[in-house]
FIMAR-776944 format. One record per atom (N, C-alpha, C, CB): residue number from 1; residue in three letters; chain; atom name; x, y, z. Coordinates in steps of 0.001 Angstrom, whole numbers, plus 500000, padded with zeros to 6 digits. Last residue first. Glycine has a CB too. Layout:
N
LOLUM   resi   resn   chain   name       c1       c2       c3
LOLUM    NUM    ALA       A     CA        X        Y        Z
...
END
This chain:
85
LOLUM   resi   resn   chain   name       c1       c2       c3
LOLUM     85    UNK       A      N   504309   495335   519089
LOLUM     85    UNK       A     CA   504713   494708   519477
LOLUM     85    UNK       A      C   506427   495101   519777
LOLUM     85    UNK       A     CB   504215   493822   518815
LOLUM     84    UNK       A      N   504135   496499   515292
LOLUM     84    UNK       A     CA   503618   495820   516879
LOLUM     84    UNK       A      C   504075   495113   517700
LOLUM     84    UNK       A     CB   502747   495147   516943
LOLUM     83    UNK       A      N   506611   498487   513608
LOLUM     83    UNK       A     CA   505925   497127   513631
LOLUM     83    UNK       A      C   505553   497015   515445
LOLUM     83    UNK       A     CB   507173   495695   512913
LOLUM     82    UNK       A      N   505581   501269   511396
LOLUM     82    UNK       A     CA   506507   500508   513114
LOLUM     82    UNK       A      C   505563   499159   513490
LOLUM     82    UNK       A     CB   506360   501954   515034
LOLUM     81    UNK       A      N   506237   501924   508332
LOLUM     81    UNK       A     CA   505684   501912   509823
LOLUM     81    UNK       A      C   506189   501688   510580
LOLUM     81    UNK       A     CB   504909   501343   510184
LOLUM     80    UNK       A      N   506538   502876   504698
LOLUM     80    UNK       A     CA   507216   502916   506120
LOLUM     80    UNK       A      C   506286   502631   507276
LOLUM     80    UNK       A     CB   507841   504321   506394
LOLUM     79    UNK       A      N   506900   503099   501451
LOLUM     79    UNK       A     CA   505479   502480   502802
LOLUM     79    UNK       A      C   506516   502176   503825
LOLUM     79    UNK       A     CB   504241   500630   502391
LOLUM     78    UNK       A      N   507814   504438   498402
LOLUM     78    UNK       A     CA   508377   503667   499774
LOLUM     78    UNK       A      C   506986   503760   500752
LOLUM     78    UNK       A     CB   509962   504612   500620
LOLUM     77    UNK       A      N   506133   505017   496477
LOLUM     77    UNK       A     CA   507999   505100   496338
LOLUM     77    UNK       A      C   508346   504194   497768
LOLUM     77    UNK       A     CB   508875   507219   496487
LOLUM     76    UNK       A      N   503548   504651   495112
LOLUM     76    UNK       A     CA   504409   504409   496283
LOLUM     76    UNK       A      C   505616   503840   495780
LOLUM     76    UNK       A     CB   503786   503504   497335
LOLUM     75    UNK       A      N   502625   503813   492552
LOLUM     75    UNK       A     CA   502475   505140   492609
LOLUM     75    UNK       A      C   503066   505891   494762
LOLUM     75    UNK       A     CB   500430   505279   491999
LOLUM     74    UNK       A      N   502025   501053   492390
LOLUM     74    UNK       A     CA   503199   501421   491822
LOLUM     74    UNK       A      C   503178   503400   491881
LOLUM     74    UNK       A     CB   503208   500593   490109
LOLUM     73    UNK       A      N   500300   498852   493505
LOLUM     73    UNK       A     CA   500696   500353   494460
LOLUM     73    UNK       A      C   502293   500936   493331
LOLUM     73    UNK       A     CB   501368   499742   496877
LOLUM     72    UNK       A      N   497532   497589   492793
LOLUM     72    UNK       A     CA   498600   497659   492208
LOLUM     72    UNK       A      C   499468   499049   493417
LOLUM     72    UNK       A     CB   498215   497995   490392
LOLUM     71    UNK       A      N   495923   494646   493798
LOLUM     71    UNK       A     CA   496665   495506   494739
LOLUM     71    UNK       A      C   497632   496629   493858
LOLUM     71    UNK       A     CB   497620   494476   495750
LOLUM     70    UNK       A      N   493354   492846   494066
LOLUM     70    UNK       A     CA   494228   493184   493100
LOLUM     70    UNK       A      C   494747   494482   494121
LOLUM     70    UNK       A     CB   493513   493487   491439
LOLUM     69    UNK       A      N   491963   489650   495250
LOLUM     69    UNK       A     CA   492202   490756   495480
LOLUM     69    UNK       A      C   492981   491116   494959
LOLUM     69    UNK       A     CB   492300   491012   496344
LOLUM     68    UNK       A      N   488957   487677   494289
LOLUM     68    UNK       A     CA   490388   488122   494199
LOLUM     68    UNK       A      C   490571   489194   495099
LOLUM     68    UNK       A     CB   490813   488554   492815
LOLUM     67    UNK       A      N   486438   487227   494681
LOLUM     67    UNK       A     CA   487035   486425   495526
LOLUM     67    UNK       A      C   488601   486707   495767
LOLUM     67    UNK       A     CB   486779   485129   495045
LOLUM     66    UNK       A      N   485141   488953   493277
LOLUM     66    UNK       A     CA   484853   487175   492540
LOLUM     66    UNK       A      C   485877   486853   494022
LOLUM     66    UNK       A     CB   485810   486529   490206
LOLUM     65    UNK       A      N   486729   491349   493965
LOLUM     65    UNK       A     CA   485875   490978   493061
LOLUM     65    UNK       A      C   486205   489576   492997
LOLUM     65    UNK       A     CB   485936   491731   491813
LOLUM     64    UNK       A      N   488535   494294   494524
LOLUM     64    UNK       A     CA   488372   493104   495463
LOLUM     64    UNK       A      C   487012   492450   494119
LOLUM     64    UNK       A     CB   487726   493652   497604
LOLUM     63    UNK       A      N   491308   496444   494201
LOLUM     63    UNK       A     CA   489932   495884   493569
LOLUM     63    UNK       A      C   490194   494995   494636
LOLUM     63    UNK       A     CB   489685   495287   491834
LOLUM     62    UNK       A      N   493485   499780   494738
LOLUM     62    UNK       A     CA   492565   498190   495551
LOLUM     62    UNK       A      C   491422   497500   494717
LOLUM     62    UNK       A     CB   491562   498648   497153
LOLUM     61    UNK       A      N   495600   501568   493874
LOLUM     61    UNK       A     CA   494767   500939   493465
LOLUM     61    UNK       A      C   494131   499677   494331
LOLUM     61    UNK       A     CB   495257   500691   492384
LOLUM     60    UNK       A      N   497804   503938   495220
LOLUM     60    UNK       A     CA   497355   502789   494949
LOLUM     60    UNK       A      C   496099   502266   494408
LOLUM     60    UNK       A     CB   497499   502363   495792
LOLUM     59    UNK       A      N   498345   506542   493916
LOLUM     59    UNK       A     CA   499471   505806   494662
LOLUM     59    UNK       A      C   499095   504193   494795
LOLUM     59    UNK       A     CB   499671   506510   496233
LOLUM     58    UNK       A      N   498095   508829   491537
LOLUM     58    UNK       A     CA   497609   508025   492240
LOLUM     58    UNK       A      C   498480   506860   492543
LOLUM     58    UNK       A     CB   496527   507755   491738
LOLUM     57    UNK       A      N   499113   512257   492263
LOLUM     57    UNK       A     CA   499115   511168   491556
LOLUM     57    UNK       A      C   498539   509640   492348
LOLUM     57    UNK       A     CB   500559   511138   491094
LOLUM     56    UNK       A      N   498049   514943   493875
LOLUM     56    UNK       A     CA   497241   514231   492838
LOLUM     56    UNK       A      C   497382   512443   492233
LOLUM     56    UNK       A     CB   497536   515163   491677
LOLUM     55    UNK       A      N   499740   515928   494982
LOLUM     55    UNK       A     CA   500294   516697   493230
LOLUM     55    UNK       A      C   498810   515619   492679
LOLUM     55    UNK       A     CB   502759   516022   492216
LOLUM     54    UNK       A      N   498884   515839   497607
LOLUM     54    UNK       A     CA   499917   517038   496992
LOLUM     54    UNK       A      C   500106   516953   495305
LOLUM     54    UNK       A     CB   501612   516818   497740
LOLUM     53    UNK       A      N   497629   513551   498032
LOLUM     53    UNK       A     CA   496766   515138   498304
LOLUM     53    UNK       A      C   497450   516509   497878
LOLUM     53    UNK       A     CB   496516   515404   500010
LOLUM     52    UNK       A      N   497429   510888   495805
LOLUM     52    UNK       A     CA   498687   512297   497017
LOLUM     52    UNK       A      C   497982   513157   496922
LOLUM     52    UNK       A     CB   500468   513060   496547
LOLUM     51    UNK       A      N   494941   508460   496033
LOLUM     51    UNK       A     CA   495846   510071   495316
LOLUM     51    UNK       A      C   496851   510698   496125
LOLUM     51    UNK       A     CB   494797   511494   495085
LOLUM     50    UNK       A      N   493770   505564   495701
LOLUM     50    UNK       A     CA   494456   506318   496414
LOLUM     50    UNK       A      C   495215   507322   495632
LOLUM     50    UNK       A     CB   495197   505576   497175
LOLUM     49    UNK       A      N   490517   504115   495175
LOLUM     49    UNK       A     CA   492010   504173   494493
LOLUM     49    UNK       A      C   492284   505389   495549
LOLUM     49    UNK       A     CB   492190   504576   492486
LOLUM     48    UNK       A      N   489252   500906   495325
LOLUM     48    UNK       A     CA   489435   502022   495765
LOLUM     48    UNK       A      C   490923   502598   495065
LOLUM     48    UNK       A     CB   489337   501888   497300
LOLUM     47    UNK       A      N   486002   500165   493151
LOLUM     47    UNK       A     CA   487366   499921   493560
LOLUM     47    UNK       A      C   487940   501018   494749
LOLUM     47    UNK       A     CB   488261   499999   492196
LOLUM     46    UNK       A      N   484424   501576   491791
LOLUM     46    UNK       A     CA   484518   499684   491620
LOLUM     46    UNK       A      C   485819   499151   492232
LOLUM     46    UNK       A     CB   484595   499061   489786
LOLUM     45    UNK       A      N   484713   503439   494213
LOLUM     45    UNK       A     CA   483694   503191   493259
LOLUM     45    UNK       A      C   483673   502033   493096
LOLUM     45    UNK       A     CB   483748   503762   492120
LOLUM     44    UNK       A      N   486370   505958   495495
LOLUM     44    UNK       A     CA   485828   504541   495875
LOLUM     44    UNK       A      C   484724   504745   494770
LOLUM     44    UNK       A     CB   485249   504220   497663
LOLUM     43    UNK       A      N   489611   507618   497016
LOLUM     43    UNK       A     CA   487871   507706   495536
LOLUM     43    UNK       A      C   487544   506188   495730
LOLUM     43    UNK       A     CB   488358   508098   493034
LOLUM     42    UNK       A      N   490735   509514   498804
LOLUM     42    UNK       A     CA   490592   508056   498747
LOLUM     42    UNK       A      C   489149   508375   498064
LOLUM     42    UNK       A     CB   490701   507065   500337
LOLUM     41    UNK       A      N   493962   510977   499440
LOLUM     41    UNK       A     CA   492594   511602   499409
LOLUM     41    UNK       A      C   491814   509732   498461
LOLUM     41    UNK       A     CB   492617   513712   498128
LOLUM     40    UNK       A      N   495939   510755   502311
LOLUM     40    UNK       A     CA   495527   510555   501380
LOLUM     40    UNK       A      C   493880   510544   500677
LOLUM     40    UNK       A     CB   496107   509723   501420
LOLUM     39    UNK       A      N   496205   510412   505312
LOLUM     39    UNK       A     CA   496297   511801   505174
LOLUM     39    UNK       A      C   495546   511775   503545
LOLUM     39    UNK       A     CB   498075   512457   505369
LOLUM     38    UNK       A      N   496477   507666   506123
LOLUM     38    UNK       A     CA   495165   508349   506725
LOLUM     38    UNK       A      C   495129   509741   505832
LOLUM     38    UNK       A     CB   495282   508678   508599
LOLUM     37    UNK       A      N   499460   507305   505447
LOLUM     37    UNK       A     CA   497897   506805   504439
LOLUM     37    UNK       A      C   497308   507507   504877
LOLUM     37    UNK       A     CB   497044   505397   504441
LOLUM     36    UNK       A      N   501475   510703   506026
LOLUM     36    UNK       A     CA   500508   509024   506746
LOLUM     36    UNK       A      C   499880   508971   505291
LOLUM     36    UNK       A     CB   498852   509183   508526
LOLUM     35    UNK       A      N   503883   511238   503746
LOLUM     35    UNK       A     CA   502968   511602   504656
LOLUM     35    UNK       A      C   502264   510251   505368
LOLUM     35    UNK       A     CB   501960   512533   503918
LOLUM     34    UNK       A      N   505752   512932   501306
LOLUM     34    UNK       A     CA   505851   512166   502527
LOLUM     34    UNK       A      C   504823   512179   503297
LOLUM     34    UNK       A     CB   506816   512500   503262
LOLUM     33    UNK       A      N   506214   513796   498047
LOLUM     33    UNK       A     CA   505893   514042   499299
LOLUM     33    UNK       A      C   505742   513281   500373
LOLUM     33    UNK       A     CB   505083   514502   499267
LOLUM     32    UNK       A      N   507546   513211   495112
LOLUM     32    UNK       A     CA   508141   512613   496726
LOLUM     32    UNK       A      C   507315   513136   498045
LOLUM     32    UNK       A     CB   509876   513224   497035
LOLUM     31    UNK       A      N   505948   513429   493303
LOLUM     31    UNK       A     CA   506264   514763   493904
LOLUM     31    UNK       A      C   507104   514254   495227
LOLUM     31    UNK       A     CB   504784   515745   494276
LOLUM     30    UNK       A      N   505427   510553   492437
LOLUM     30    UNK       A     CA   505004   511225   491522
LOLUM     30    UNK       A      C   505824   512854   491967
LOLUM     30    UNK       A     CB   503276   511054   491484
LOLUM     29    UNK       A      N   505793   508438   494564
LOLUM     29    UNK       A     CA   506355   508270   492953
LOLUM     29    UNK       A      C   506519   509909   492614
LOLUM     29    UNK       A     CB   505013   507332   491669
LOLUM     28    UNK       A      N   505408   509718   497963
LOLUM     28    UNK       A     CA   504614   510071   496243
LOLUM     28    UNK       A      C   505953   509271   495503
LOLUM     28    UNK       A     CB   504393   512389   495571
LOLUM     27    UNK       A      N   505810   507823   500653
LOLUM     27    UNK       A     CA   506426   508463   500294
LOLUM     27    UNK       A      C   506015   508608   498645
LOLUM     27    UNK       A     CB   507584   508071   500777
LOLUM     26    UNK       A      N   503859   507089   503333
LOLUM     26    UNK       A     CA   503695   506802   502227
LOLUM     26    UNK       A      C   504514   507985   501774
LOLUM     26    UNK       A     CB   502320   506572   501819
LOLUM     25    UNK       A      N   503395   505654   506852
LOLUM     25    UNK       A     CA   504002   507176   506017
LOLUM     25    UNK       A      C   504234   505848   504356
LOLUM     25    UNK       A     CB   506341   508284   507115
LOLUM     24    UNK       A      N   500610   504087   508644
LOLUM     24    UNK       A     CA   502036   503565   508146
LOLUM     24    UNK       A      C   502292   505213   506858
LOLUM     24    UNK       A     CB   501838   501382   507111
LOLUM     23    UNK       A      N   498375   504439   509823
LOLUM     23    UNK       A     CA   499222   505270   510003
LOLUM     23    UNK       A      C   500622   505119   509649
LOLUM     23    UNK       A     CB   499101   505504   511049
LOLUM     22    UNK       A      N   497029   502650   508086
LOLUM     22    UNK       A     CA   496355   503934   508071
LOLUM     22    UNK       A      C   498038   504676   508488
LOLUM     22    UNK       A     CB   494744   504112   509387
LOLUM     21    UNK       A      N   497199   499985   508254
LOLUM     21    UNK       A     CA   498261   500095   507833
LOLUM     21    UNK       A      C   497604   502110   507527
LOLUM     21    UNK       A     CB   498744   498718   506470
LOLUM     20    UNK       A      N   496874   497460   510594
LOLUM     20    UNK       A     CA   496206   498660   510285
LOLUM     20    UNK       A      C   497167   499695   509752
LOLUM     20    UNK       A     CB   495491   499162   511472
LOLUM     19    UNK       A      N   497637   494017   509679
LOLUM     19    UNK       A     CA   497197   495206   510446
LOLUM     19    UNK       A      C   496600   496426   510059
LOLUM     19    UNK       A     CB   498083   495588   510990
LOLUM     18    UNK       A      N   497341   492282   507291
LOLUM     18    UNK       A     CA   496882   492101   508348
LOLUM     18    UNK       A      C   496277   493202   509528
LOLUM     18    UNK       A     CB   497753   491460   508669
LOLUM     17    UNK       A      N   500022   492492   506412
LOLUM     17    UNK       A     CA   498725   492908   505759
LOLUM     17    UNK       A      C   497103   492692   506394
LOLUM     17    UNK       A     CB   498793   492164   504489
LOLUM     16    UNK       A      N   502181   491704   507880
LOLUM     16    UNK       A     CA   501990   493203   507887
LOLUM     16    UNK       A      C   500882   493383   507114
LOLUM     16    UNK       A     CB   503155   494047   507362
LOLUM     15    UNK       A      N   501215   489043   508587
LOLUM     15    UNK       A     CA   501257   489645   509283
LOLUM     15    UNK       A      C   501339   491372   509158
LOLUM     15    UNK       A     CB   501980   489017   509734
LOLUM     14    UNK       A      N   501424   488111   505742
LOLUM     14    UNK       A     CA   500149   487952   506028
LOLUM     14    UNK       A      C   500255   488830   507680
LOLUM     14    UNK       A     CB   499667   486141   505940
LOLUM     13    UNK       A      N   504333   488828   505199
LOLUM     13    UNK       A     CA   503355   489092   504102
LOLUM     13    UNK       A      C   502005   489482   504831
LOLUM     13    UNK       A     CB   503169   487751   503099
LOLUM     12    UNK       A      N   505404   486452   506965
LOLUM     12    UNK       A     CA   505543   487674   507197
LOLUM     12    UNK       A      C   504997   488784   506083
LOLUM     12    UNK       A     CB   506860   487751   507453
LOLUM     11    UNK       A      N   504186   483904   505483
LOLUM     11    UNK       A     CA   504283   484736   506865
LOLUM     11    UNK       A      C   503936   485898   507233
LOLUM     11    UNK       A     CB   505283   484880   507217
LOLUM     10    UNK       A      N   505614   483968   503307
LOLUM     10    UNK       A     CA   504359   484064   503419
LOLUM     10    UNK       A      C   503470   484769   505017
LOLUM     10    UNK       A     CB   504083   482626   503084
LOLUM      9    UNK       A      N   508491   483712   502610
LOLUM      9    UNK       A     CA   507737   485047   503507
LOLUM      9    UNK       A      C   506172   484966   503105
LOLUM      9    UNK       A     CB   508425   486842   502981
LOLUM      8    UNK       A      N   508192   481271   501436
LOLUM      8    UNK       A     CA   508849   481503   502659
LOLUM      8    UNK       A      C   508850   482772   503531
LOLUM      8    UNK       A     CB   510008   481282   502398
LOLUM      7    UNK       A      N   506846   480891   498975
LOLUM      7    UNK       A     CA   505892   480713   500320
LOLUM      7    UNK       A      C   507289   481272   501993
LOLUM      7    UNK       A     CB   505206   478283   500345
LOLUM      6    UNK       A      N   508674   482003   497126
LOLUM      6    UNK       A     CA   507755   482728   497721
LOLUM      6    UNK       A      C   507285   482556   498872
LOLUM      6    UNK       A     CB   506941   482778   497146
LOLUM      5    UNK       A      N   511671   479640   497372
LOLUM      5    UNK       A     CA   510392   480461   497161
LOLUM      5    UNK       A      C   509841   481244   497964
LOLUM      5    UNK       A     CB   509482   479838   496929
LOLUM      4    UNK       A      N   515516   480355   498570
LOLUM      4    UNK       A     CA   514047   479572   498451
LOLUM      4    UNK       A      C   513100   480399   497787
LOLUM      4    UNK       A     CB   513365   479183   499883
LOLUM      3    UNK       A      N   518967   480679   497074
LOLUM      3    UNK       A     CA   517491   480883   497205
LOLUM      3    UNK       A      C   516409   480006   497456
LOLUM      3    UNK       A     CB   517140   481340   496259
LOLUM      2    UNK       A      N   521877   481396   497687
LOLUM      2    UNK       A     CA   521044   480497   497572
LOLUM      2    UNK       A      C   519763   480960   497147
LOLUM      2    UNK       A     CB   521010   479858   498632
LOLUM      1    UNK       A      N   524921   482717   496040
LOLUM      1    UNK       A     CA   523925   482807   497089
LOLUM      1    UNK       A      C   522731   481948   496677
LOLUM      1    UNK       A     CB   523501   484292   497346
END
């Protein structure tokens, strides 16, 4: 099987990051619980970080600084929505 690069879902990258990803279901790493983003308990300081309102663990991480943006979400088992349109 073949392969191209990265830039080839660049696209489609910049379109689902783009929207409003509040009511997209977030499934815990940590207790599998299932739920909307909106539902998640959200600490903000030098950053934002995201918890499961059920066991606590933290699901994502957001920095923004100097121009970057850092994204770690290794505390999401799966990010589900419905695409627009």
């Amino acid at each position: 099987m073949s392969h191209v690069d990265g830039n080839a879902i660049a696209g489609d990258l910049g379109a689902i990051f783009a929207g409003d990803l509040s009511m997209a279901v977030a499934t815990c790493d940590g207790c599998g619980a299932t739920g909307p983003v909106a539902t998640v308990m959200v600490y903000e300081g030098m950053g934002e970080v995201l918890r499961c309102p059920e066991c606590d663990t933290v699901l994502l991480r957001l920095i923004r600084s100097r121009g970057e943006t850092r994204l770690d979400m290794r505390g999401i088992r799966l990010l589900r929505w419905q695409s627009a349109g």
